[in-house]
Structure formats: structure tokens, C-alpha cells
LUMDREN-735125 format. One line per field, with one value per residue (C-alpha): residue number from 1; residue in one letter; z, x, y. Coordinates in nm, 2 decimals, padded with zeros to 4 digits. Each point is the difference from the previous one (the first is absolute). Example, Ala and Ser with C-alpha at 12.3 -4.5 7.8 and 13.67 -1.06 7.14 Angstrom:
k <- [1 / 2]
r <- [a / s]
w <- [00.78 / -00.07]
u <- [01.23 / 00.14]
v <- [-00.45 / 00.34]
***
This chain:
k <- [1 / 2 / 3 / 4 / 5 / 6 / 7 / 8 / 9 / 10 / 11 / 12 / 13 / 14 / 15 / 16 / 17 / 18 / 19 / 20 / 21 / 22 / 23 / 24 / 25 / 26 / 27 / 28 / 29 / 30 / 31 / 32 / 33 / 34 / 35 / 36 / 37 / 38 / 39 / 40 / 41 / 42 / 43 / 44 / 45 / 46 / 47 / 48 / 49 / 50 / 51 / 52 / 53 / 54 / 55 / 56 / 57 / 58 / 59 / 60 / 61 / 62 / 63 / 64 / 65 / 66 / 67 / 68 / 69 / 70 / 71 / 72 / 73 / 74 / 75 / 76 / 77 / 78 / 79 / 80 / 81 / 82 / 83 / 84 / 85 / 86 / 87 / 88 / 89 / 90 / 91 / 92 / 93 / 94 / 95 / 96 / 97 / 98 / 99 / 100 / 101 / 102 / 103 / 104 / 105 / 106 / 107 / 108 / 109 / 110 / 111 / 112 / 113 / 114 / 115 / 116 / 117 / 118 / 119 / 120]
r <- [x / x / x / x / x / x / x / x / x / x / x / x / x / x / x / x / x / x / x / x / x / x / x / x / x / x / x / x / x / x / x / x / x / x / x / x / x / x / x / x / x / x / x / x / x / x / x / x / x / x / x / x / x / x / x / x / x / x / x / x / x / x / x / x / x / x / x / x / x / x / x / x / x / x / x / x / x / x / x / x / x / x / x / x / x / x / x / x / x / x / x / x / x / x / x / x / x / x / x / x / x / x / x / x / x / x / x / x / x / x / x / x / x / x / x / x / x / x / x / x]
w <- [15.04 / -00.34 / -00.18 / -00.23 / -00.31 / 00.02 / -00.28 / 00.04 / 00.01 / 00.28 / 00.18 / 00.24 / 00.08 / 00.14 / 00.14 / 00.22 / 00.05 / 00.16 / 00.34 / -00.12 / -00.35 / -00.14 / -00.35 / -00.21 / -00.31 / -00.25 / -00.38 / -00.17 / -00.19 / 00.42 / 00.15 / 00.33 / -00.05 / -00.08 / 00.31 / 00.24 / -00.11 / 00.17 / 00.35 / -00.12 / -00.04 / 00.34 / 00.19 / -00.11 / 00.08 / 00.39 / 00.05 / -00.17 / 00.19 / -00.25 / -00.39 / -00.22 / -00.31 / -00.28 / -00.28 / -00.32 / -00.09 / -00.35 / -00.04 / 00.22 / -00.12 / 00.14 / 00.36 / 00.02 / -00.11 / 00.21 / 00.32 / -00.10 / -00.08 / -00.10 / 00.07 / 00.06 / 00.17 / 00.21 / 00.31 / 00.14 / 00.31 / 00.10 / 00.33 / 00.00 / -00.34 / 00.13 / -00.19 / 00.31 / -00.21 / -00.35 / -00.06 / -00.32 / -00.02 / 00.12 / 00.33 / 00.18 / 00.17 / 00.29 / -00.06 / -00.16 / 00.30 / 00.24 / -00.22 / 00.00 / 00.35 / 00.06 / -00.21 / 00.17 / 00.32 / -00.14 / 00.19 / -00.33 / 00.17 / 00.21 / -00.20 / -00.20 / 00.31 / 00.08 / -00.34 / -00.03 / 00.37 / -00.10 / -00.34 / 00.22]
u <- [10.28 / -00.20 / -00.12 / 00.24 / -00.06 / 00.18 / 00.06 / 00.03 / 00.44 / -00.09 / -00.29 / 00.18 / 00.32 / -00.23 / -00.28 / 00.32 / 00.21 / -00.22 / -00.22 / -00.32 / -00.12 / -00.34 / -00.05 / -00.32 / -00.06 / -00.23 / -00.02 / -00.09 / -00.35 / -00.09 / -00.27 / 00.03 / 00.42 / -00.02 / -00.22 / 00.25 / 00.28 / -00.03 / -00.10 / 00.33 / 00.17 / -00.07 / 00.08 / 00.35 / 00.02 / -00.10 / 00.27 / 00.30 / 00.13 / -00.21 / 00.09 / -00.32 / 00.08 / -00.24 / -00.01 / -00.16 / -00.15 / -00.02 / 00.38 / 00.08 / -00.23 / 00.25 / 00.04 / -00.38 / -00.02 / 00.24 / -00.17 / -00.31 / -00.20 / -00.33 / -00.20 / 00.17 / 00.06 / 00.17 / 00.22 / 00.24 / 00.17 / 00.34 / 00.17 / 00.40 / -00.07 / -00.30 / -00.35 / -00.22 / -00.31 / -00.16 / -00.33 / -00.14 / -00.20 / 00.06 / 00.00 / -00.17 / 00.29 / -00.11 / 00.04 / 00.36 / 00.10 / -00.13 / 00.18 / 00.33 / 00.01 / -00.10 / 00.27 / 00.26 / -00.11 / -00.03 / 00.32 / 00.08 / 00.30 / -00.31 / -00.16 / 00.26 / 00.14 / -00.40 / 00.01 / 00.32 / -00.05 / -00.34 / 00.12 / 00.26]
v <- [15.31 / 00.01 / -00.31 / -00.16 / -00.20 / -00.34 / -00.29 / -00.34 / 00.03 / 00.21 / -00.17 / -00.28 / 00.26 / 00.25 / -00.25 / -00.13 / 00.27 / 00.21 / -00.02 / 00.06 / 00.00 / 00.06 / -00.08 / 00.14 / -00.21 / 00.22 / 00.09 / 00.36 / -00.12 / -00.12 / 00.24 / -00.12 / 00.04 / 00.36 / 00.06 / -00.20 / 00.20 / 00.32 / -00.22 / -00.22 / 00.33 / 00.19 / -00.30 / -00.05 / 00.33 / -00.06 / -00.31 / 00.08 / -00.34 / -00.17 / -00.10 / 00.12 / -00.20 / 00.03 / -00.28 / 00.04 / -00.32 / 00.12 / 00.04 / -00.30 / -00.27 / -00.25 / 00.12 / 00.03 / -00.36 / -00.13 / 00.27 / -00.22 / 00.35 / -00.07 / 00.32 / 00.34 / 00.16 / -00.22 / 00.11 / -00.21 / 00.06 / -00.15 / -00.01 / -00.13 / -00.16 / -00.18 / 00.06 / 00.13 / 00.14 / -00.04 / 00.09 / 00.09 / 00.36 / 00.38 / 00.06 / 00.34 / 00.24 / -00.14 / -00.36 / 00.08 / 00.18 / -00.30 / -00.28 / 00.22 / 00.00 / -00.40 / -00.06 / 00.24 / -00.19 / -00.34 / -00.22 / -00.21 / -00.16 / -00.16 / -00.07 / -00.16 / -00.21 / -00.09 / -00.15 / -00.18 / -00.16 / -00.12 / -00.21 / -00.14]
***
């Protein structure tokens, strides 16, 4: 699966209506965007079971204001509609490929339950 440009109508139906989504919040004047995207890029296409959305802070000012983006890039990760990662800079190959596969093992319905039994 390629990367896909997403806007804010689209943002929470495909952060919940998909396993796994990552989502890479950049800009076109952002060096360190334009060197992430080609490591963004080969990755979606190792885990096609995995949403690459892209969102261009530019064109959605609101989203990224409401996503709380303060530096891009910015990747997010969601798991079942659950916000699992978010960490502001590019990640190495490497690193993308190790937080890909933490979040494809990550038991979210755990950790969910951990959290609702302790608030109890």
C-alpha cells in the first residue's frame, strides 16, 4: 500500500476504521519532511496491513491544531482508534521499521482494560 493524503473530513473515519494507522504530519518548505518521505514511503510499502496517511499541515491548519502539531514532522500512530505513538521528528528506516512492528504487537485491548480497571 502507498501513502495516502488525508484531510481533516477524512482523518477520524480512517484513524477508526482501520487496524493500524500511521499518520505523518509535514509541510513542503520542511527539510527534514522531504527527507522522511521516501523512509515514509518504502515502509508503507513493507505493511500493506497498515494505513500510511500523510497530512499536510499547510492545507489542514485545523486538524494540525486540533492533532496539537507543534514541530513536524510529527508521526502518529493509532491502534483500534487509540493514539499509541506521537513523537515529533523523522525517524531512520530502522527506527520506522522497529515502531511499526511495536505497534502491530502492541495488545491495545490491554491496555485499554489495564486502564479502565485502574480508574475504577
Amino acid at each position: 500500500m502507498t501513502t495516502q493524503d488525508i484531510t481533516a473530513e477524512q482523518f477520524n473515519d480512517i484513524v477508526t476504521d482501520n487496524e493500524i494507522v500511521l499518520v505523518d504530519f509535514w509541510a513542503s518548505w520542511c527539510g527534514p519532511c522531504k527527507q522522511f518521505a521516501p523512509t515514509y514511503a518504502a515502509s508503507s510499502e513493507k505493511h500493506p496491513d497498515v494505513v500510511f496517511a500523510k497530512v499536510d499541515t499547510e492545507a489542514e491548519q485545523q486538524l494540525a491544531a486540533a492533532a496539537d502539531i507543534r514541530s513536524i514532522p510529527t508521526l502518529m500512530a493509532f491502534k483500534k482508534g487509540k493514539l499509541v505513538f506521537n513523537q515529533a521528528g523523522a525517524l531512520p528506516p530502522a527506527a520506522l521499521e522497529d515502531l511499526v512492528q511495536k505497534v502491530k504487537e502492541f495488545d491495545i485491548d490491554a491496555a485499554v482494560a489495564a486502564q479502565e480497571n485502574g480508574q475504577e
